[in-house]
C-alpha positions in Angstrom: 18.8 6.9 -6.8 21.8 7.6 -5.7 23.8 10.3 -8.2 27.4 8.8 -8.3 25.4 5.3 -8.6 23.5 6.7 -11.8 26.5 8.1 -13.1 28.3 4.6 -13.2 24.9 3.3 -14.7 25.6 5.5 -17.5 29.0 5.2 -17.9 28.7 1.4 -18.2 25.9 1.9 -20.7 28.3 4.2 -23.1 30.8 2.1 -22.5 28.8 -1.0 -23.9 27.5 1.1 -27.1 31.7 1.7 -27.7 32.3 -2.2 -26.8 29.4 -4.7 -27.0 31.6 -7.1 -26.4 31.5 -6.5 -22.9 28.3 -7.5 -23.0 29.7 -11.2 -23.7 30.8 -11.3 -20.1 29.0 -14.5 -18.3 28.6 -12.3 -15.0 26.1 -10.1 -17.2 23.6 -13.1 -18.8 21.1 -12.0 -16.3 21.1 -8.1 -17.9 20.9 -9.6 -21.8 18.1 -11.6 -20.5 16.4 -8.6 -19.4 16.9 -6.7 -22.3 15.8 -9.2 -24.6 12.7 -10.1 -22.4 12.3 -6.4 -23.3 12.3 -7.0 -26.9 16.1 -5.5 -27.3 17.8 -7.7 -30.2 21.3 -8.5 -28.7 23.7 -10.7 -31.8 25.3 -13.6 -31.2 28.3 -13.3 -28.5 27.1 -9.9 -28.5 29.7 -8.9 -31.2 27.3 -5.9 -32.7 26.5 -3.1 -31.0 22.9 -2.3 -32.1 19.8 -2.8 -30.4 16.2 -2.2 -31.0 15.1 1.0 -30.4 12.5 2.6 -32.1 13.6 5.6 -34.3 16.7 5.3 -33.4 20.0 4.4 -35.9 22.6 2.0 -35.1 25.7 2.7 -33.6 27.3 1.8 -36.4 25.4 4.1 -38.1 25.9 7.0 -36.1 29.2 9.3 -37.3 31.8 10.3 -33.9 31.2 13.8 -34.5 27.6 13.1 -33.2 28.6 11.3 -30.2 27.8 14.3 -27.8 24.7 15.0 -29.5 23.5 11.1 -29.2 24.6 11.4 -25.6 21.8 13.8 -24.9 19.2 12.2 -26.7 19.6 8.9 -24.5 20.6 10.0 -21.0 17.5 11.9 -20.9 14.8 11.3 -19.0 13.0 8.7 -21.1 9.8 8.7 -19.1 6.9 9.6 -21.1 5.0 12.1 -20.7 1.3 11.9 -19.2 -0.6 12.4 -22.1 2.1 9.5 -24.0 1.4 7.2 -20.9 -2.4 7.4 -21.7 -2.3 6.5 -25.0 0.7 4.0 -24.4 -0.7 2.2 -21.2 -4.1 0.1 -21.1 -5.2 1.1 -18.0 -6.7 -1.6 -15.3 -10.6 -1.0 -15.0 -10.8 -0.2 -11.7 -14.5 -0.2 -10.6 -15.0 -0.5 -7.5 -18.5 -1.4 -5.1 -18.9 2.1 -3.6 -21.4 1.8 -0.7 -19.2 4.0 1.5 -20.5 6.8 4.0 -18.9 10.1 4.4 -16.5 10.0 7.3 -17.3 11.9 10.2 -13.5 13.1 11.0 -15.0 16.5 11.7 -17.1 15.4 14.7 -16.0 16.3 18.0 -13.7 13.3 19.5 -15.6 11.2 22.0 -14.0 11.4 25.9 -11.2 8.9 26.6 -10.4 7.4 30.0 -6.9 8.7 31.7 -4.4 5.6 31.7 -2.4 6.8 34.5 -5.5 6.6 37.0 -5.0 3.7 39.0 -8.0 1.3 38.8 -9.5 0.2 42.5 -12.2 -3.1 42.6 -14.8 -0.4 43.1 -14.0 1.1 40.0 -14.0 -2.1 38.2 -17.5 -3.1 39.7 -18.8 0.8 39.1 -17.4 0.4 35.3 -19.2 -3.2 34.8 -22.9 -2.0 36.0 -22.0 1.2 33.6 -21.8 -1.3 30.8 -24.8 -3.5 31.8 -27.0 -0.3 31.8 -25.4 0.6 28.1 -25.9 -3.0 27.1 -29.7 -2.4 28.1 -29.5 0.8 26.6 -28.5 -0.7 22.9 -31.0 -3.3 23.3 -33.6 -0.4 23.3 -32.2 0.9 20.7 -31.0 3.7 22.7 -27.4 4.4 20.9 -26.7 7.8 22.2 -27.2 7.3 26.0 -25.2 3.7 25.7 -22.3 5.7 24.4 -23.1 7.9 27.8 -22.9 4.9 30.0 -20.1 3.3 28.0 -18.0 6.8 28.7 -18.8 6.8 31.8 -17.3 2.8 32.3 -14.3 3.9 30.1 -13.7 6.3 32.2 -13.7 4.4 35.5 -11.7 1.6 34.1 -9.3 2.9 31.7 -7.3 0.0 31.3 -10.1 -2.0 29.6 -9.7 -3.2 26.4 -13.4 -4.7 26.2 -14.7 -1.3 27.2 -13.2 0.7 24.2 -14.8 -2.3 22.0 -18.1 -2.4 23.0 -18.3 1.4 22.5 -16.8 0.9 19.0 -19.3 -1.4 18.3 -22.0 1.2 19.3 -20.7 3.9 16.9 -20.3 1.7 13.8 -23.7 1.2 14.4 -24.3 4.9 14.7 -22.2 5.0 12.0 -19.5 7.3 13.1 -16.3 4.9 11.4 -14.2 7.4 12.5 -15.3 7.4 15.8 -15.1 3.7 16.0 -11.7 3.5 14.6 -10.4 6.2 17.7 -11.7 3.2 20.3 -10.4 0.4 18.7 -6.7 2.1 18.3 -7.1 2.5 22.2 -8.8 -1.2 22.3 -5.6 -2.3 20.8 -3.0 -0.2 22.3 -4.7 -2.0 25.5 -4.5 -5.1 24.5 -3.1 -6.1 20.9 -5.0 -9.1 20.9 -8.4 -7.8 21.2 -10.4 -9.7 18.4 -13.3 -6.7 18.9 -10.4 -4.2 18.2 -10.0 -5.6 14.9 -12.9 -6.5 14.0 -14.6 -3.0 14.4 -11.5 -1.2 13.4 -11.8 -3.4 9.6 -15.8 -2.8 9.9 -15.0 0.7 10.3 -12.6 1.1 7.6 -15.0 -0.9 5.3 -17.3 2.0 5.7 -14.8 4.6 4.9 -13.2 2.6 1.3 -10.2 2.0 3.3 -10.6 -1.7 1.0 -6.7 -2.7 2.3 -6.7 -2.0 6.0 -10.3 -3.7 6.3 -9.3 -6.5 4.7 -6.4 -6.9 6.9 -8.4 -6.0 10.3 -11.3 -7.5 9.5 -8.5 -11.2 8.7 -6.9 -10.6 11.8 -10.1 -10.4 13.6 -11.5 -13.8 12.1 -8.4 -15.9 13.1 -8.6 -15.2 16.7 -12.5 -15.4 16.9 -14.4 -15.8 13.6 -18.2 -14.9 13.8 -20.8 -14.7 10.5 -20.9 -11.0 11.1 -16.7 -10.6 10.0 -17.6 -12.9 7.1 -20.4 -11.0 5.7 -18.4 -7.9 5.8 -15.8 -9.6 3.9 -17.2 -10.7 1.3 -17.7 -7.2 0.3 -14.9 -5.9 1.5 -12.3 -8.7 -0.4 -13.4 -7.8 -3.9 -12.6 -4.3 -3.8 -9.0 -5.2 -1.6 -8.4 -7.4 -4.8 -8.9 -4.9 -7.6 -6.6 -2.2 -5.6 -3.9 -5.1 -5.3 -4.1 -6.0 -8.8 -4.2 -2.5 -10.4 -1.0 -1.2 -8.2 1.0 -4.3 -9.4 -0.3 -3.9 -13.1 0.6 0.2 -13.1 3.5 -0.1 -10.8 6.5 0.2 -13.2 5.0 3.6 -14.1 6.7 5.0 -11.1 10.5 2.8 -11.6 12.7 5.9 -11.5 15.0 4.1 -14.6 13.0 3.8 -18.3 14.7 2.4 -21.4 14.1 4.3 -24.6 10.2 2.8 -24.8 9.4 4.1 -21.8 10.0 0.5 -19.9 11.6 -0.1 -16.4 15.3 -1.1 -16.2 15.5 -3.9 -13.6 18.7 -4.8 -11.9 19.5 -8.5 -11.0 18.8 -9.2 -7.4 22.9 -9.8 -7.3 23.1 -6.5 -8.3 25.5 -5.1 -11.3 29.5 -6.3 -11.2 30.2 -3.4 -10.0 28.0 -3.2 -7.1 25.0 -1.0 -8.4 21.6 -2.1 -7.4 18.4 -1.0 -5.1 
């Protein structure tokens, strides 16, 4: 947060402990309704000055000669510490269907075709036989010499989108994700449309716990050309997307940089404060 926006956060809240009145204005109905959705006991036409705090006096109980002393106590930084979160917070069970494989990021990267080399019919018939013979090769169950001839077609044709995803499909089921993921980048940087991109890109993530981004890929992939194959995968993947969703939104206000005495997050009205301080 900004510091001079911080500073006139505070001096709005002192000058409200001096004046509650001000807290009467109409503009600021939104801010009592926060802090009484908070639990913060505000008087009729906010006339007293007290709120709820826990261990805490009054204002009208607190002397003037302990003004500066007061001042410390509630400009500090009122997030808990972590062992008070622990006990304070209820944390979200998140348990998650593991069935992962360990990612093979330190494998030597598989050869990529040369985008600037221009592409001549010959090439482009040269590349297609490469793929029948890998297509013949997977139906052996031959992985490592289809990625051969797969290379071998990437590297005549570049430019081809379908290329980089067949291969990808080939290493998810060698399973090298990481591998997989490197094609359908260049799939996609190809062709942004490429259905086979996403769908072994999200397959590939799947296998590495990355729950989000296969969920997304894997979505993507169905609405341009759904098969059974995305929708198995799904199912397994959605669960686990779901629980990471709902545990970041449950724990999210630990991380609000502005805490009331409890610990809780101030929240600013999406109009923002009179005087123009909101994010």
């Amino acid at each position: 947060m900004d510091a001079s926006k911080a500073r006139e956060l505070r001096e709005f809240v002192e000058a409200c402990k001096k004046d509650p009145s001000l807290l009467a204005d109409p503009n600021l109905a939104f801010f009592r309704d926060y802090l009484q959705s908070l639990g913060a006991k505000i008087p009729a036409a906010a006339k007293a000055a007290s709120f709820d705090k826990p261990k805490r006096s009054s204002m009208d109980d607190i002397d003037d000669d302990d003004d500066d002393e007061d001042e410390d106590l509630d400009m500090r930084d009122a997030t808990p510490e972590p062992d008070e979160l622990d006990e304070e917070i209820v944390e979200s069970d998140l348990e998650l269907e593991e069935d992962t494989l360990p990612s093979d990021h330190d494998d030597p990267p598989q050869k990529m075709g040369d985008p600037s080399v221009e592409v001549t019919e010959e090439n482009r018939d040269a590349s297609q036989e490469a793929k029948g013979k890998a297509m013949e090769a997977m139906s052996e169950g031959k992985l490592d010499e289809a990625i051969e001839h797969l290379t071998n077609a990437i590297v005549l044709n570049p430019l081809s989108a379908i290329m980089y995803g067949t291969r990808a499909s080939v290493f998810i089921k060698m399973k090298k994700p990481t591998a997989a993921i490197r094609d359908a980048n260049a799939a996609l940087e190809i062709n942004p449309d490429s259905a086979k991109g996403y769908k072994t890109r999200g397959m590939a993530y799947a296998m590495l716990g990355k729950w989000e981004e296969a969920a997304r890929d894997l979505h993507t992939a169905s609405n341009m050309d759904y098969d059974e194959e995305i929708n198995a995968v799904l199912k397994k993947v959605e669960p686990n997307a779901h629980k990471i969703v709902e545990h970041r939104r449950k724990n999210a206000w630990r991380s609000f940089p502005w805490r009331d005495a409890r610990g809780f997050p101030w929240r600013c009205h999406a109009g923002g404060f009179p005087w123009g301080w909101s994010w």
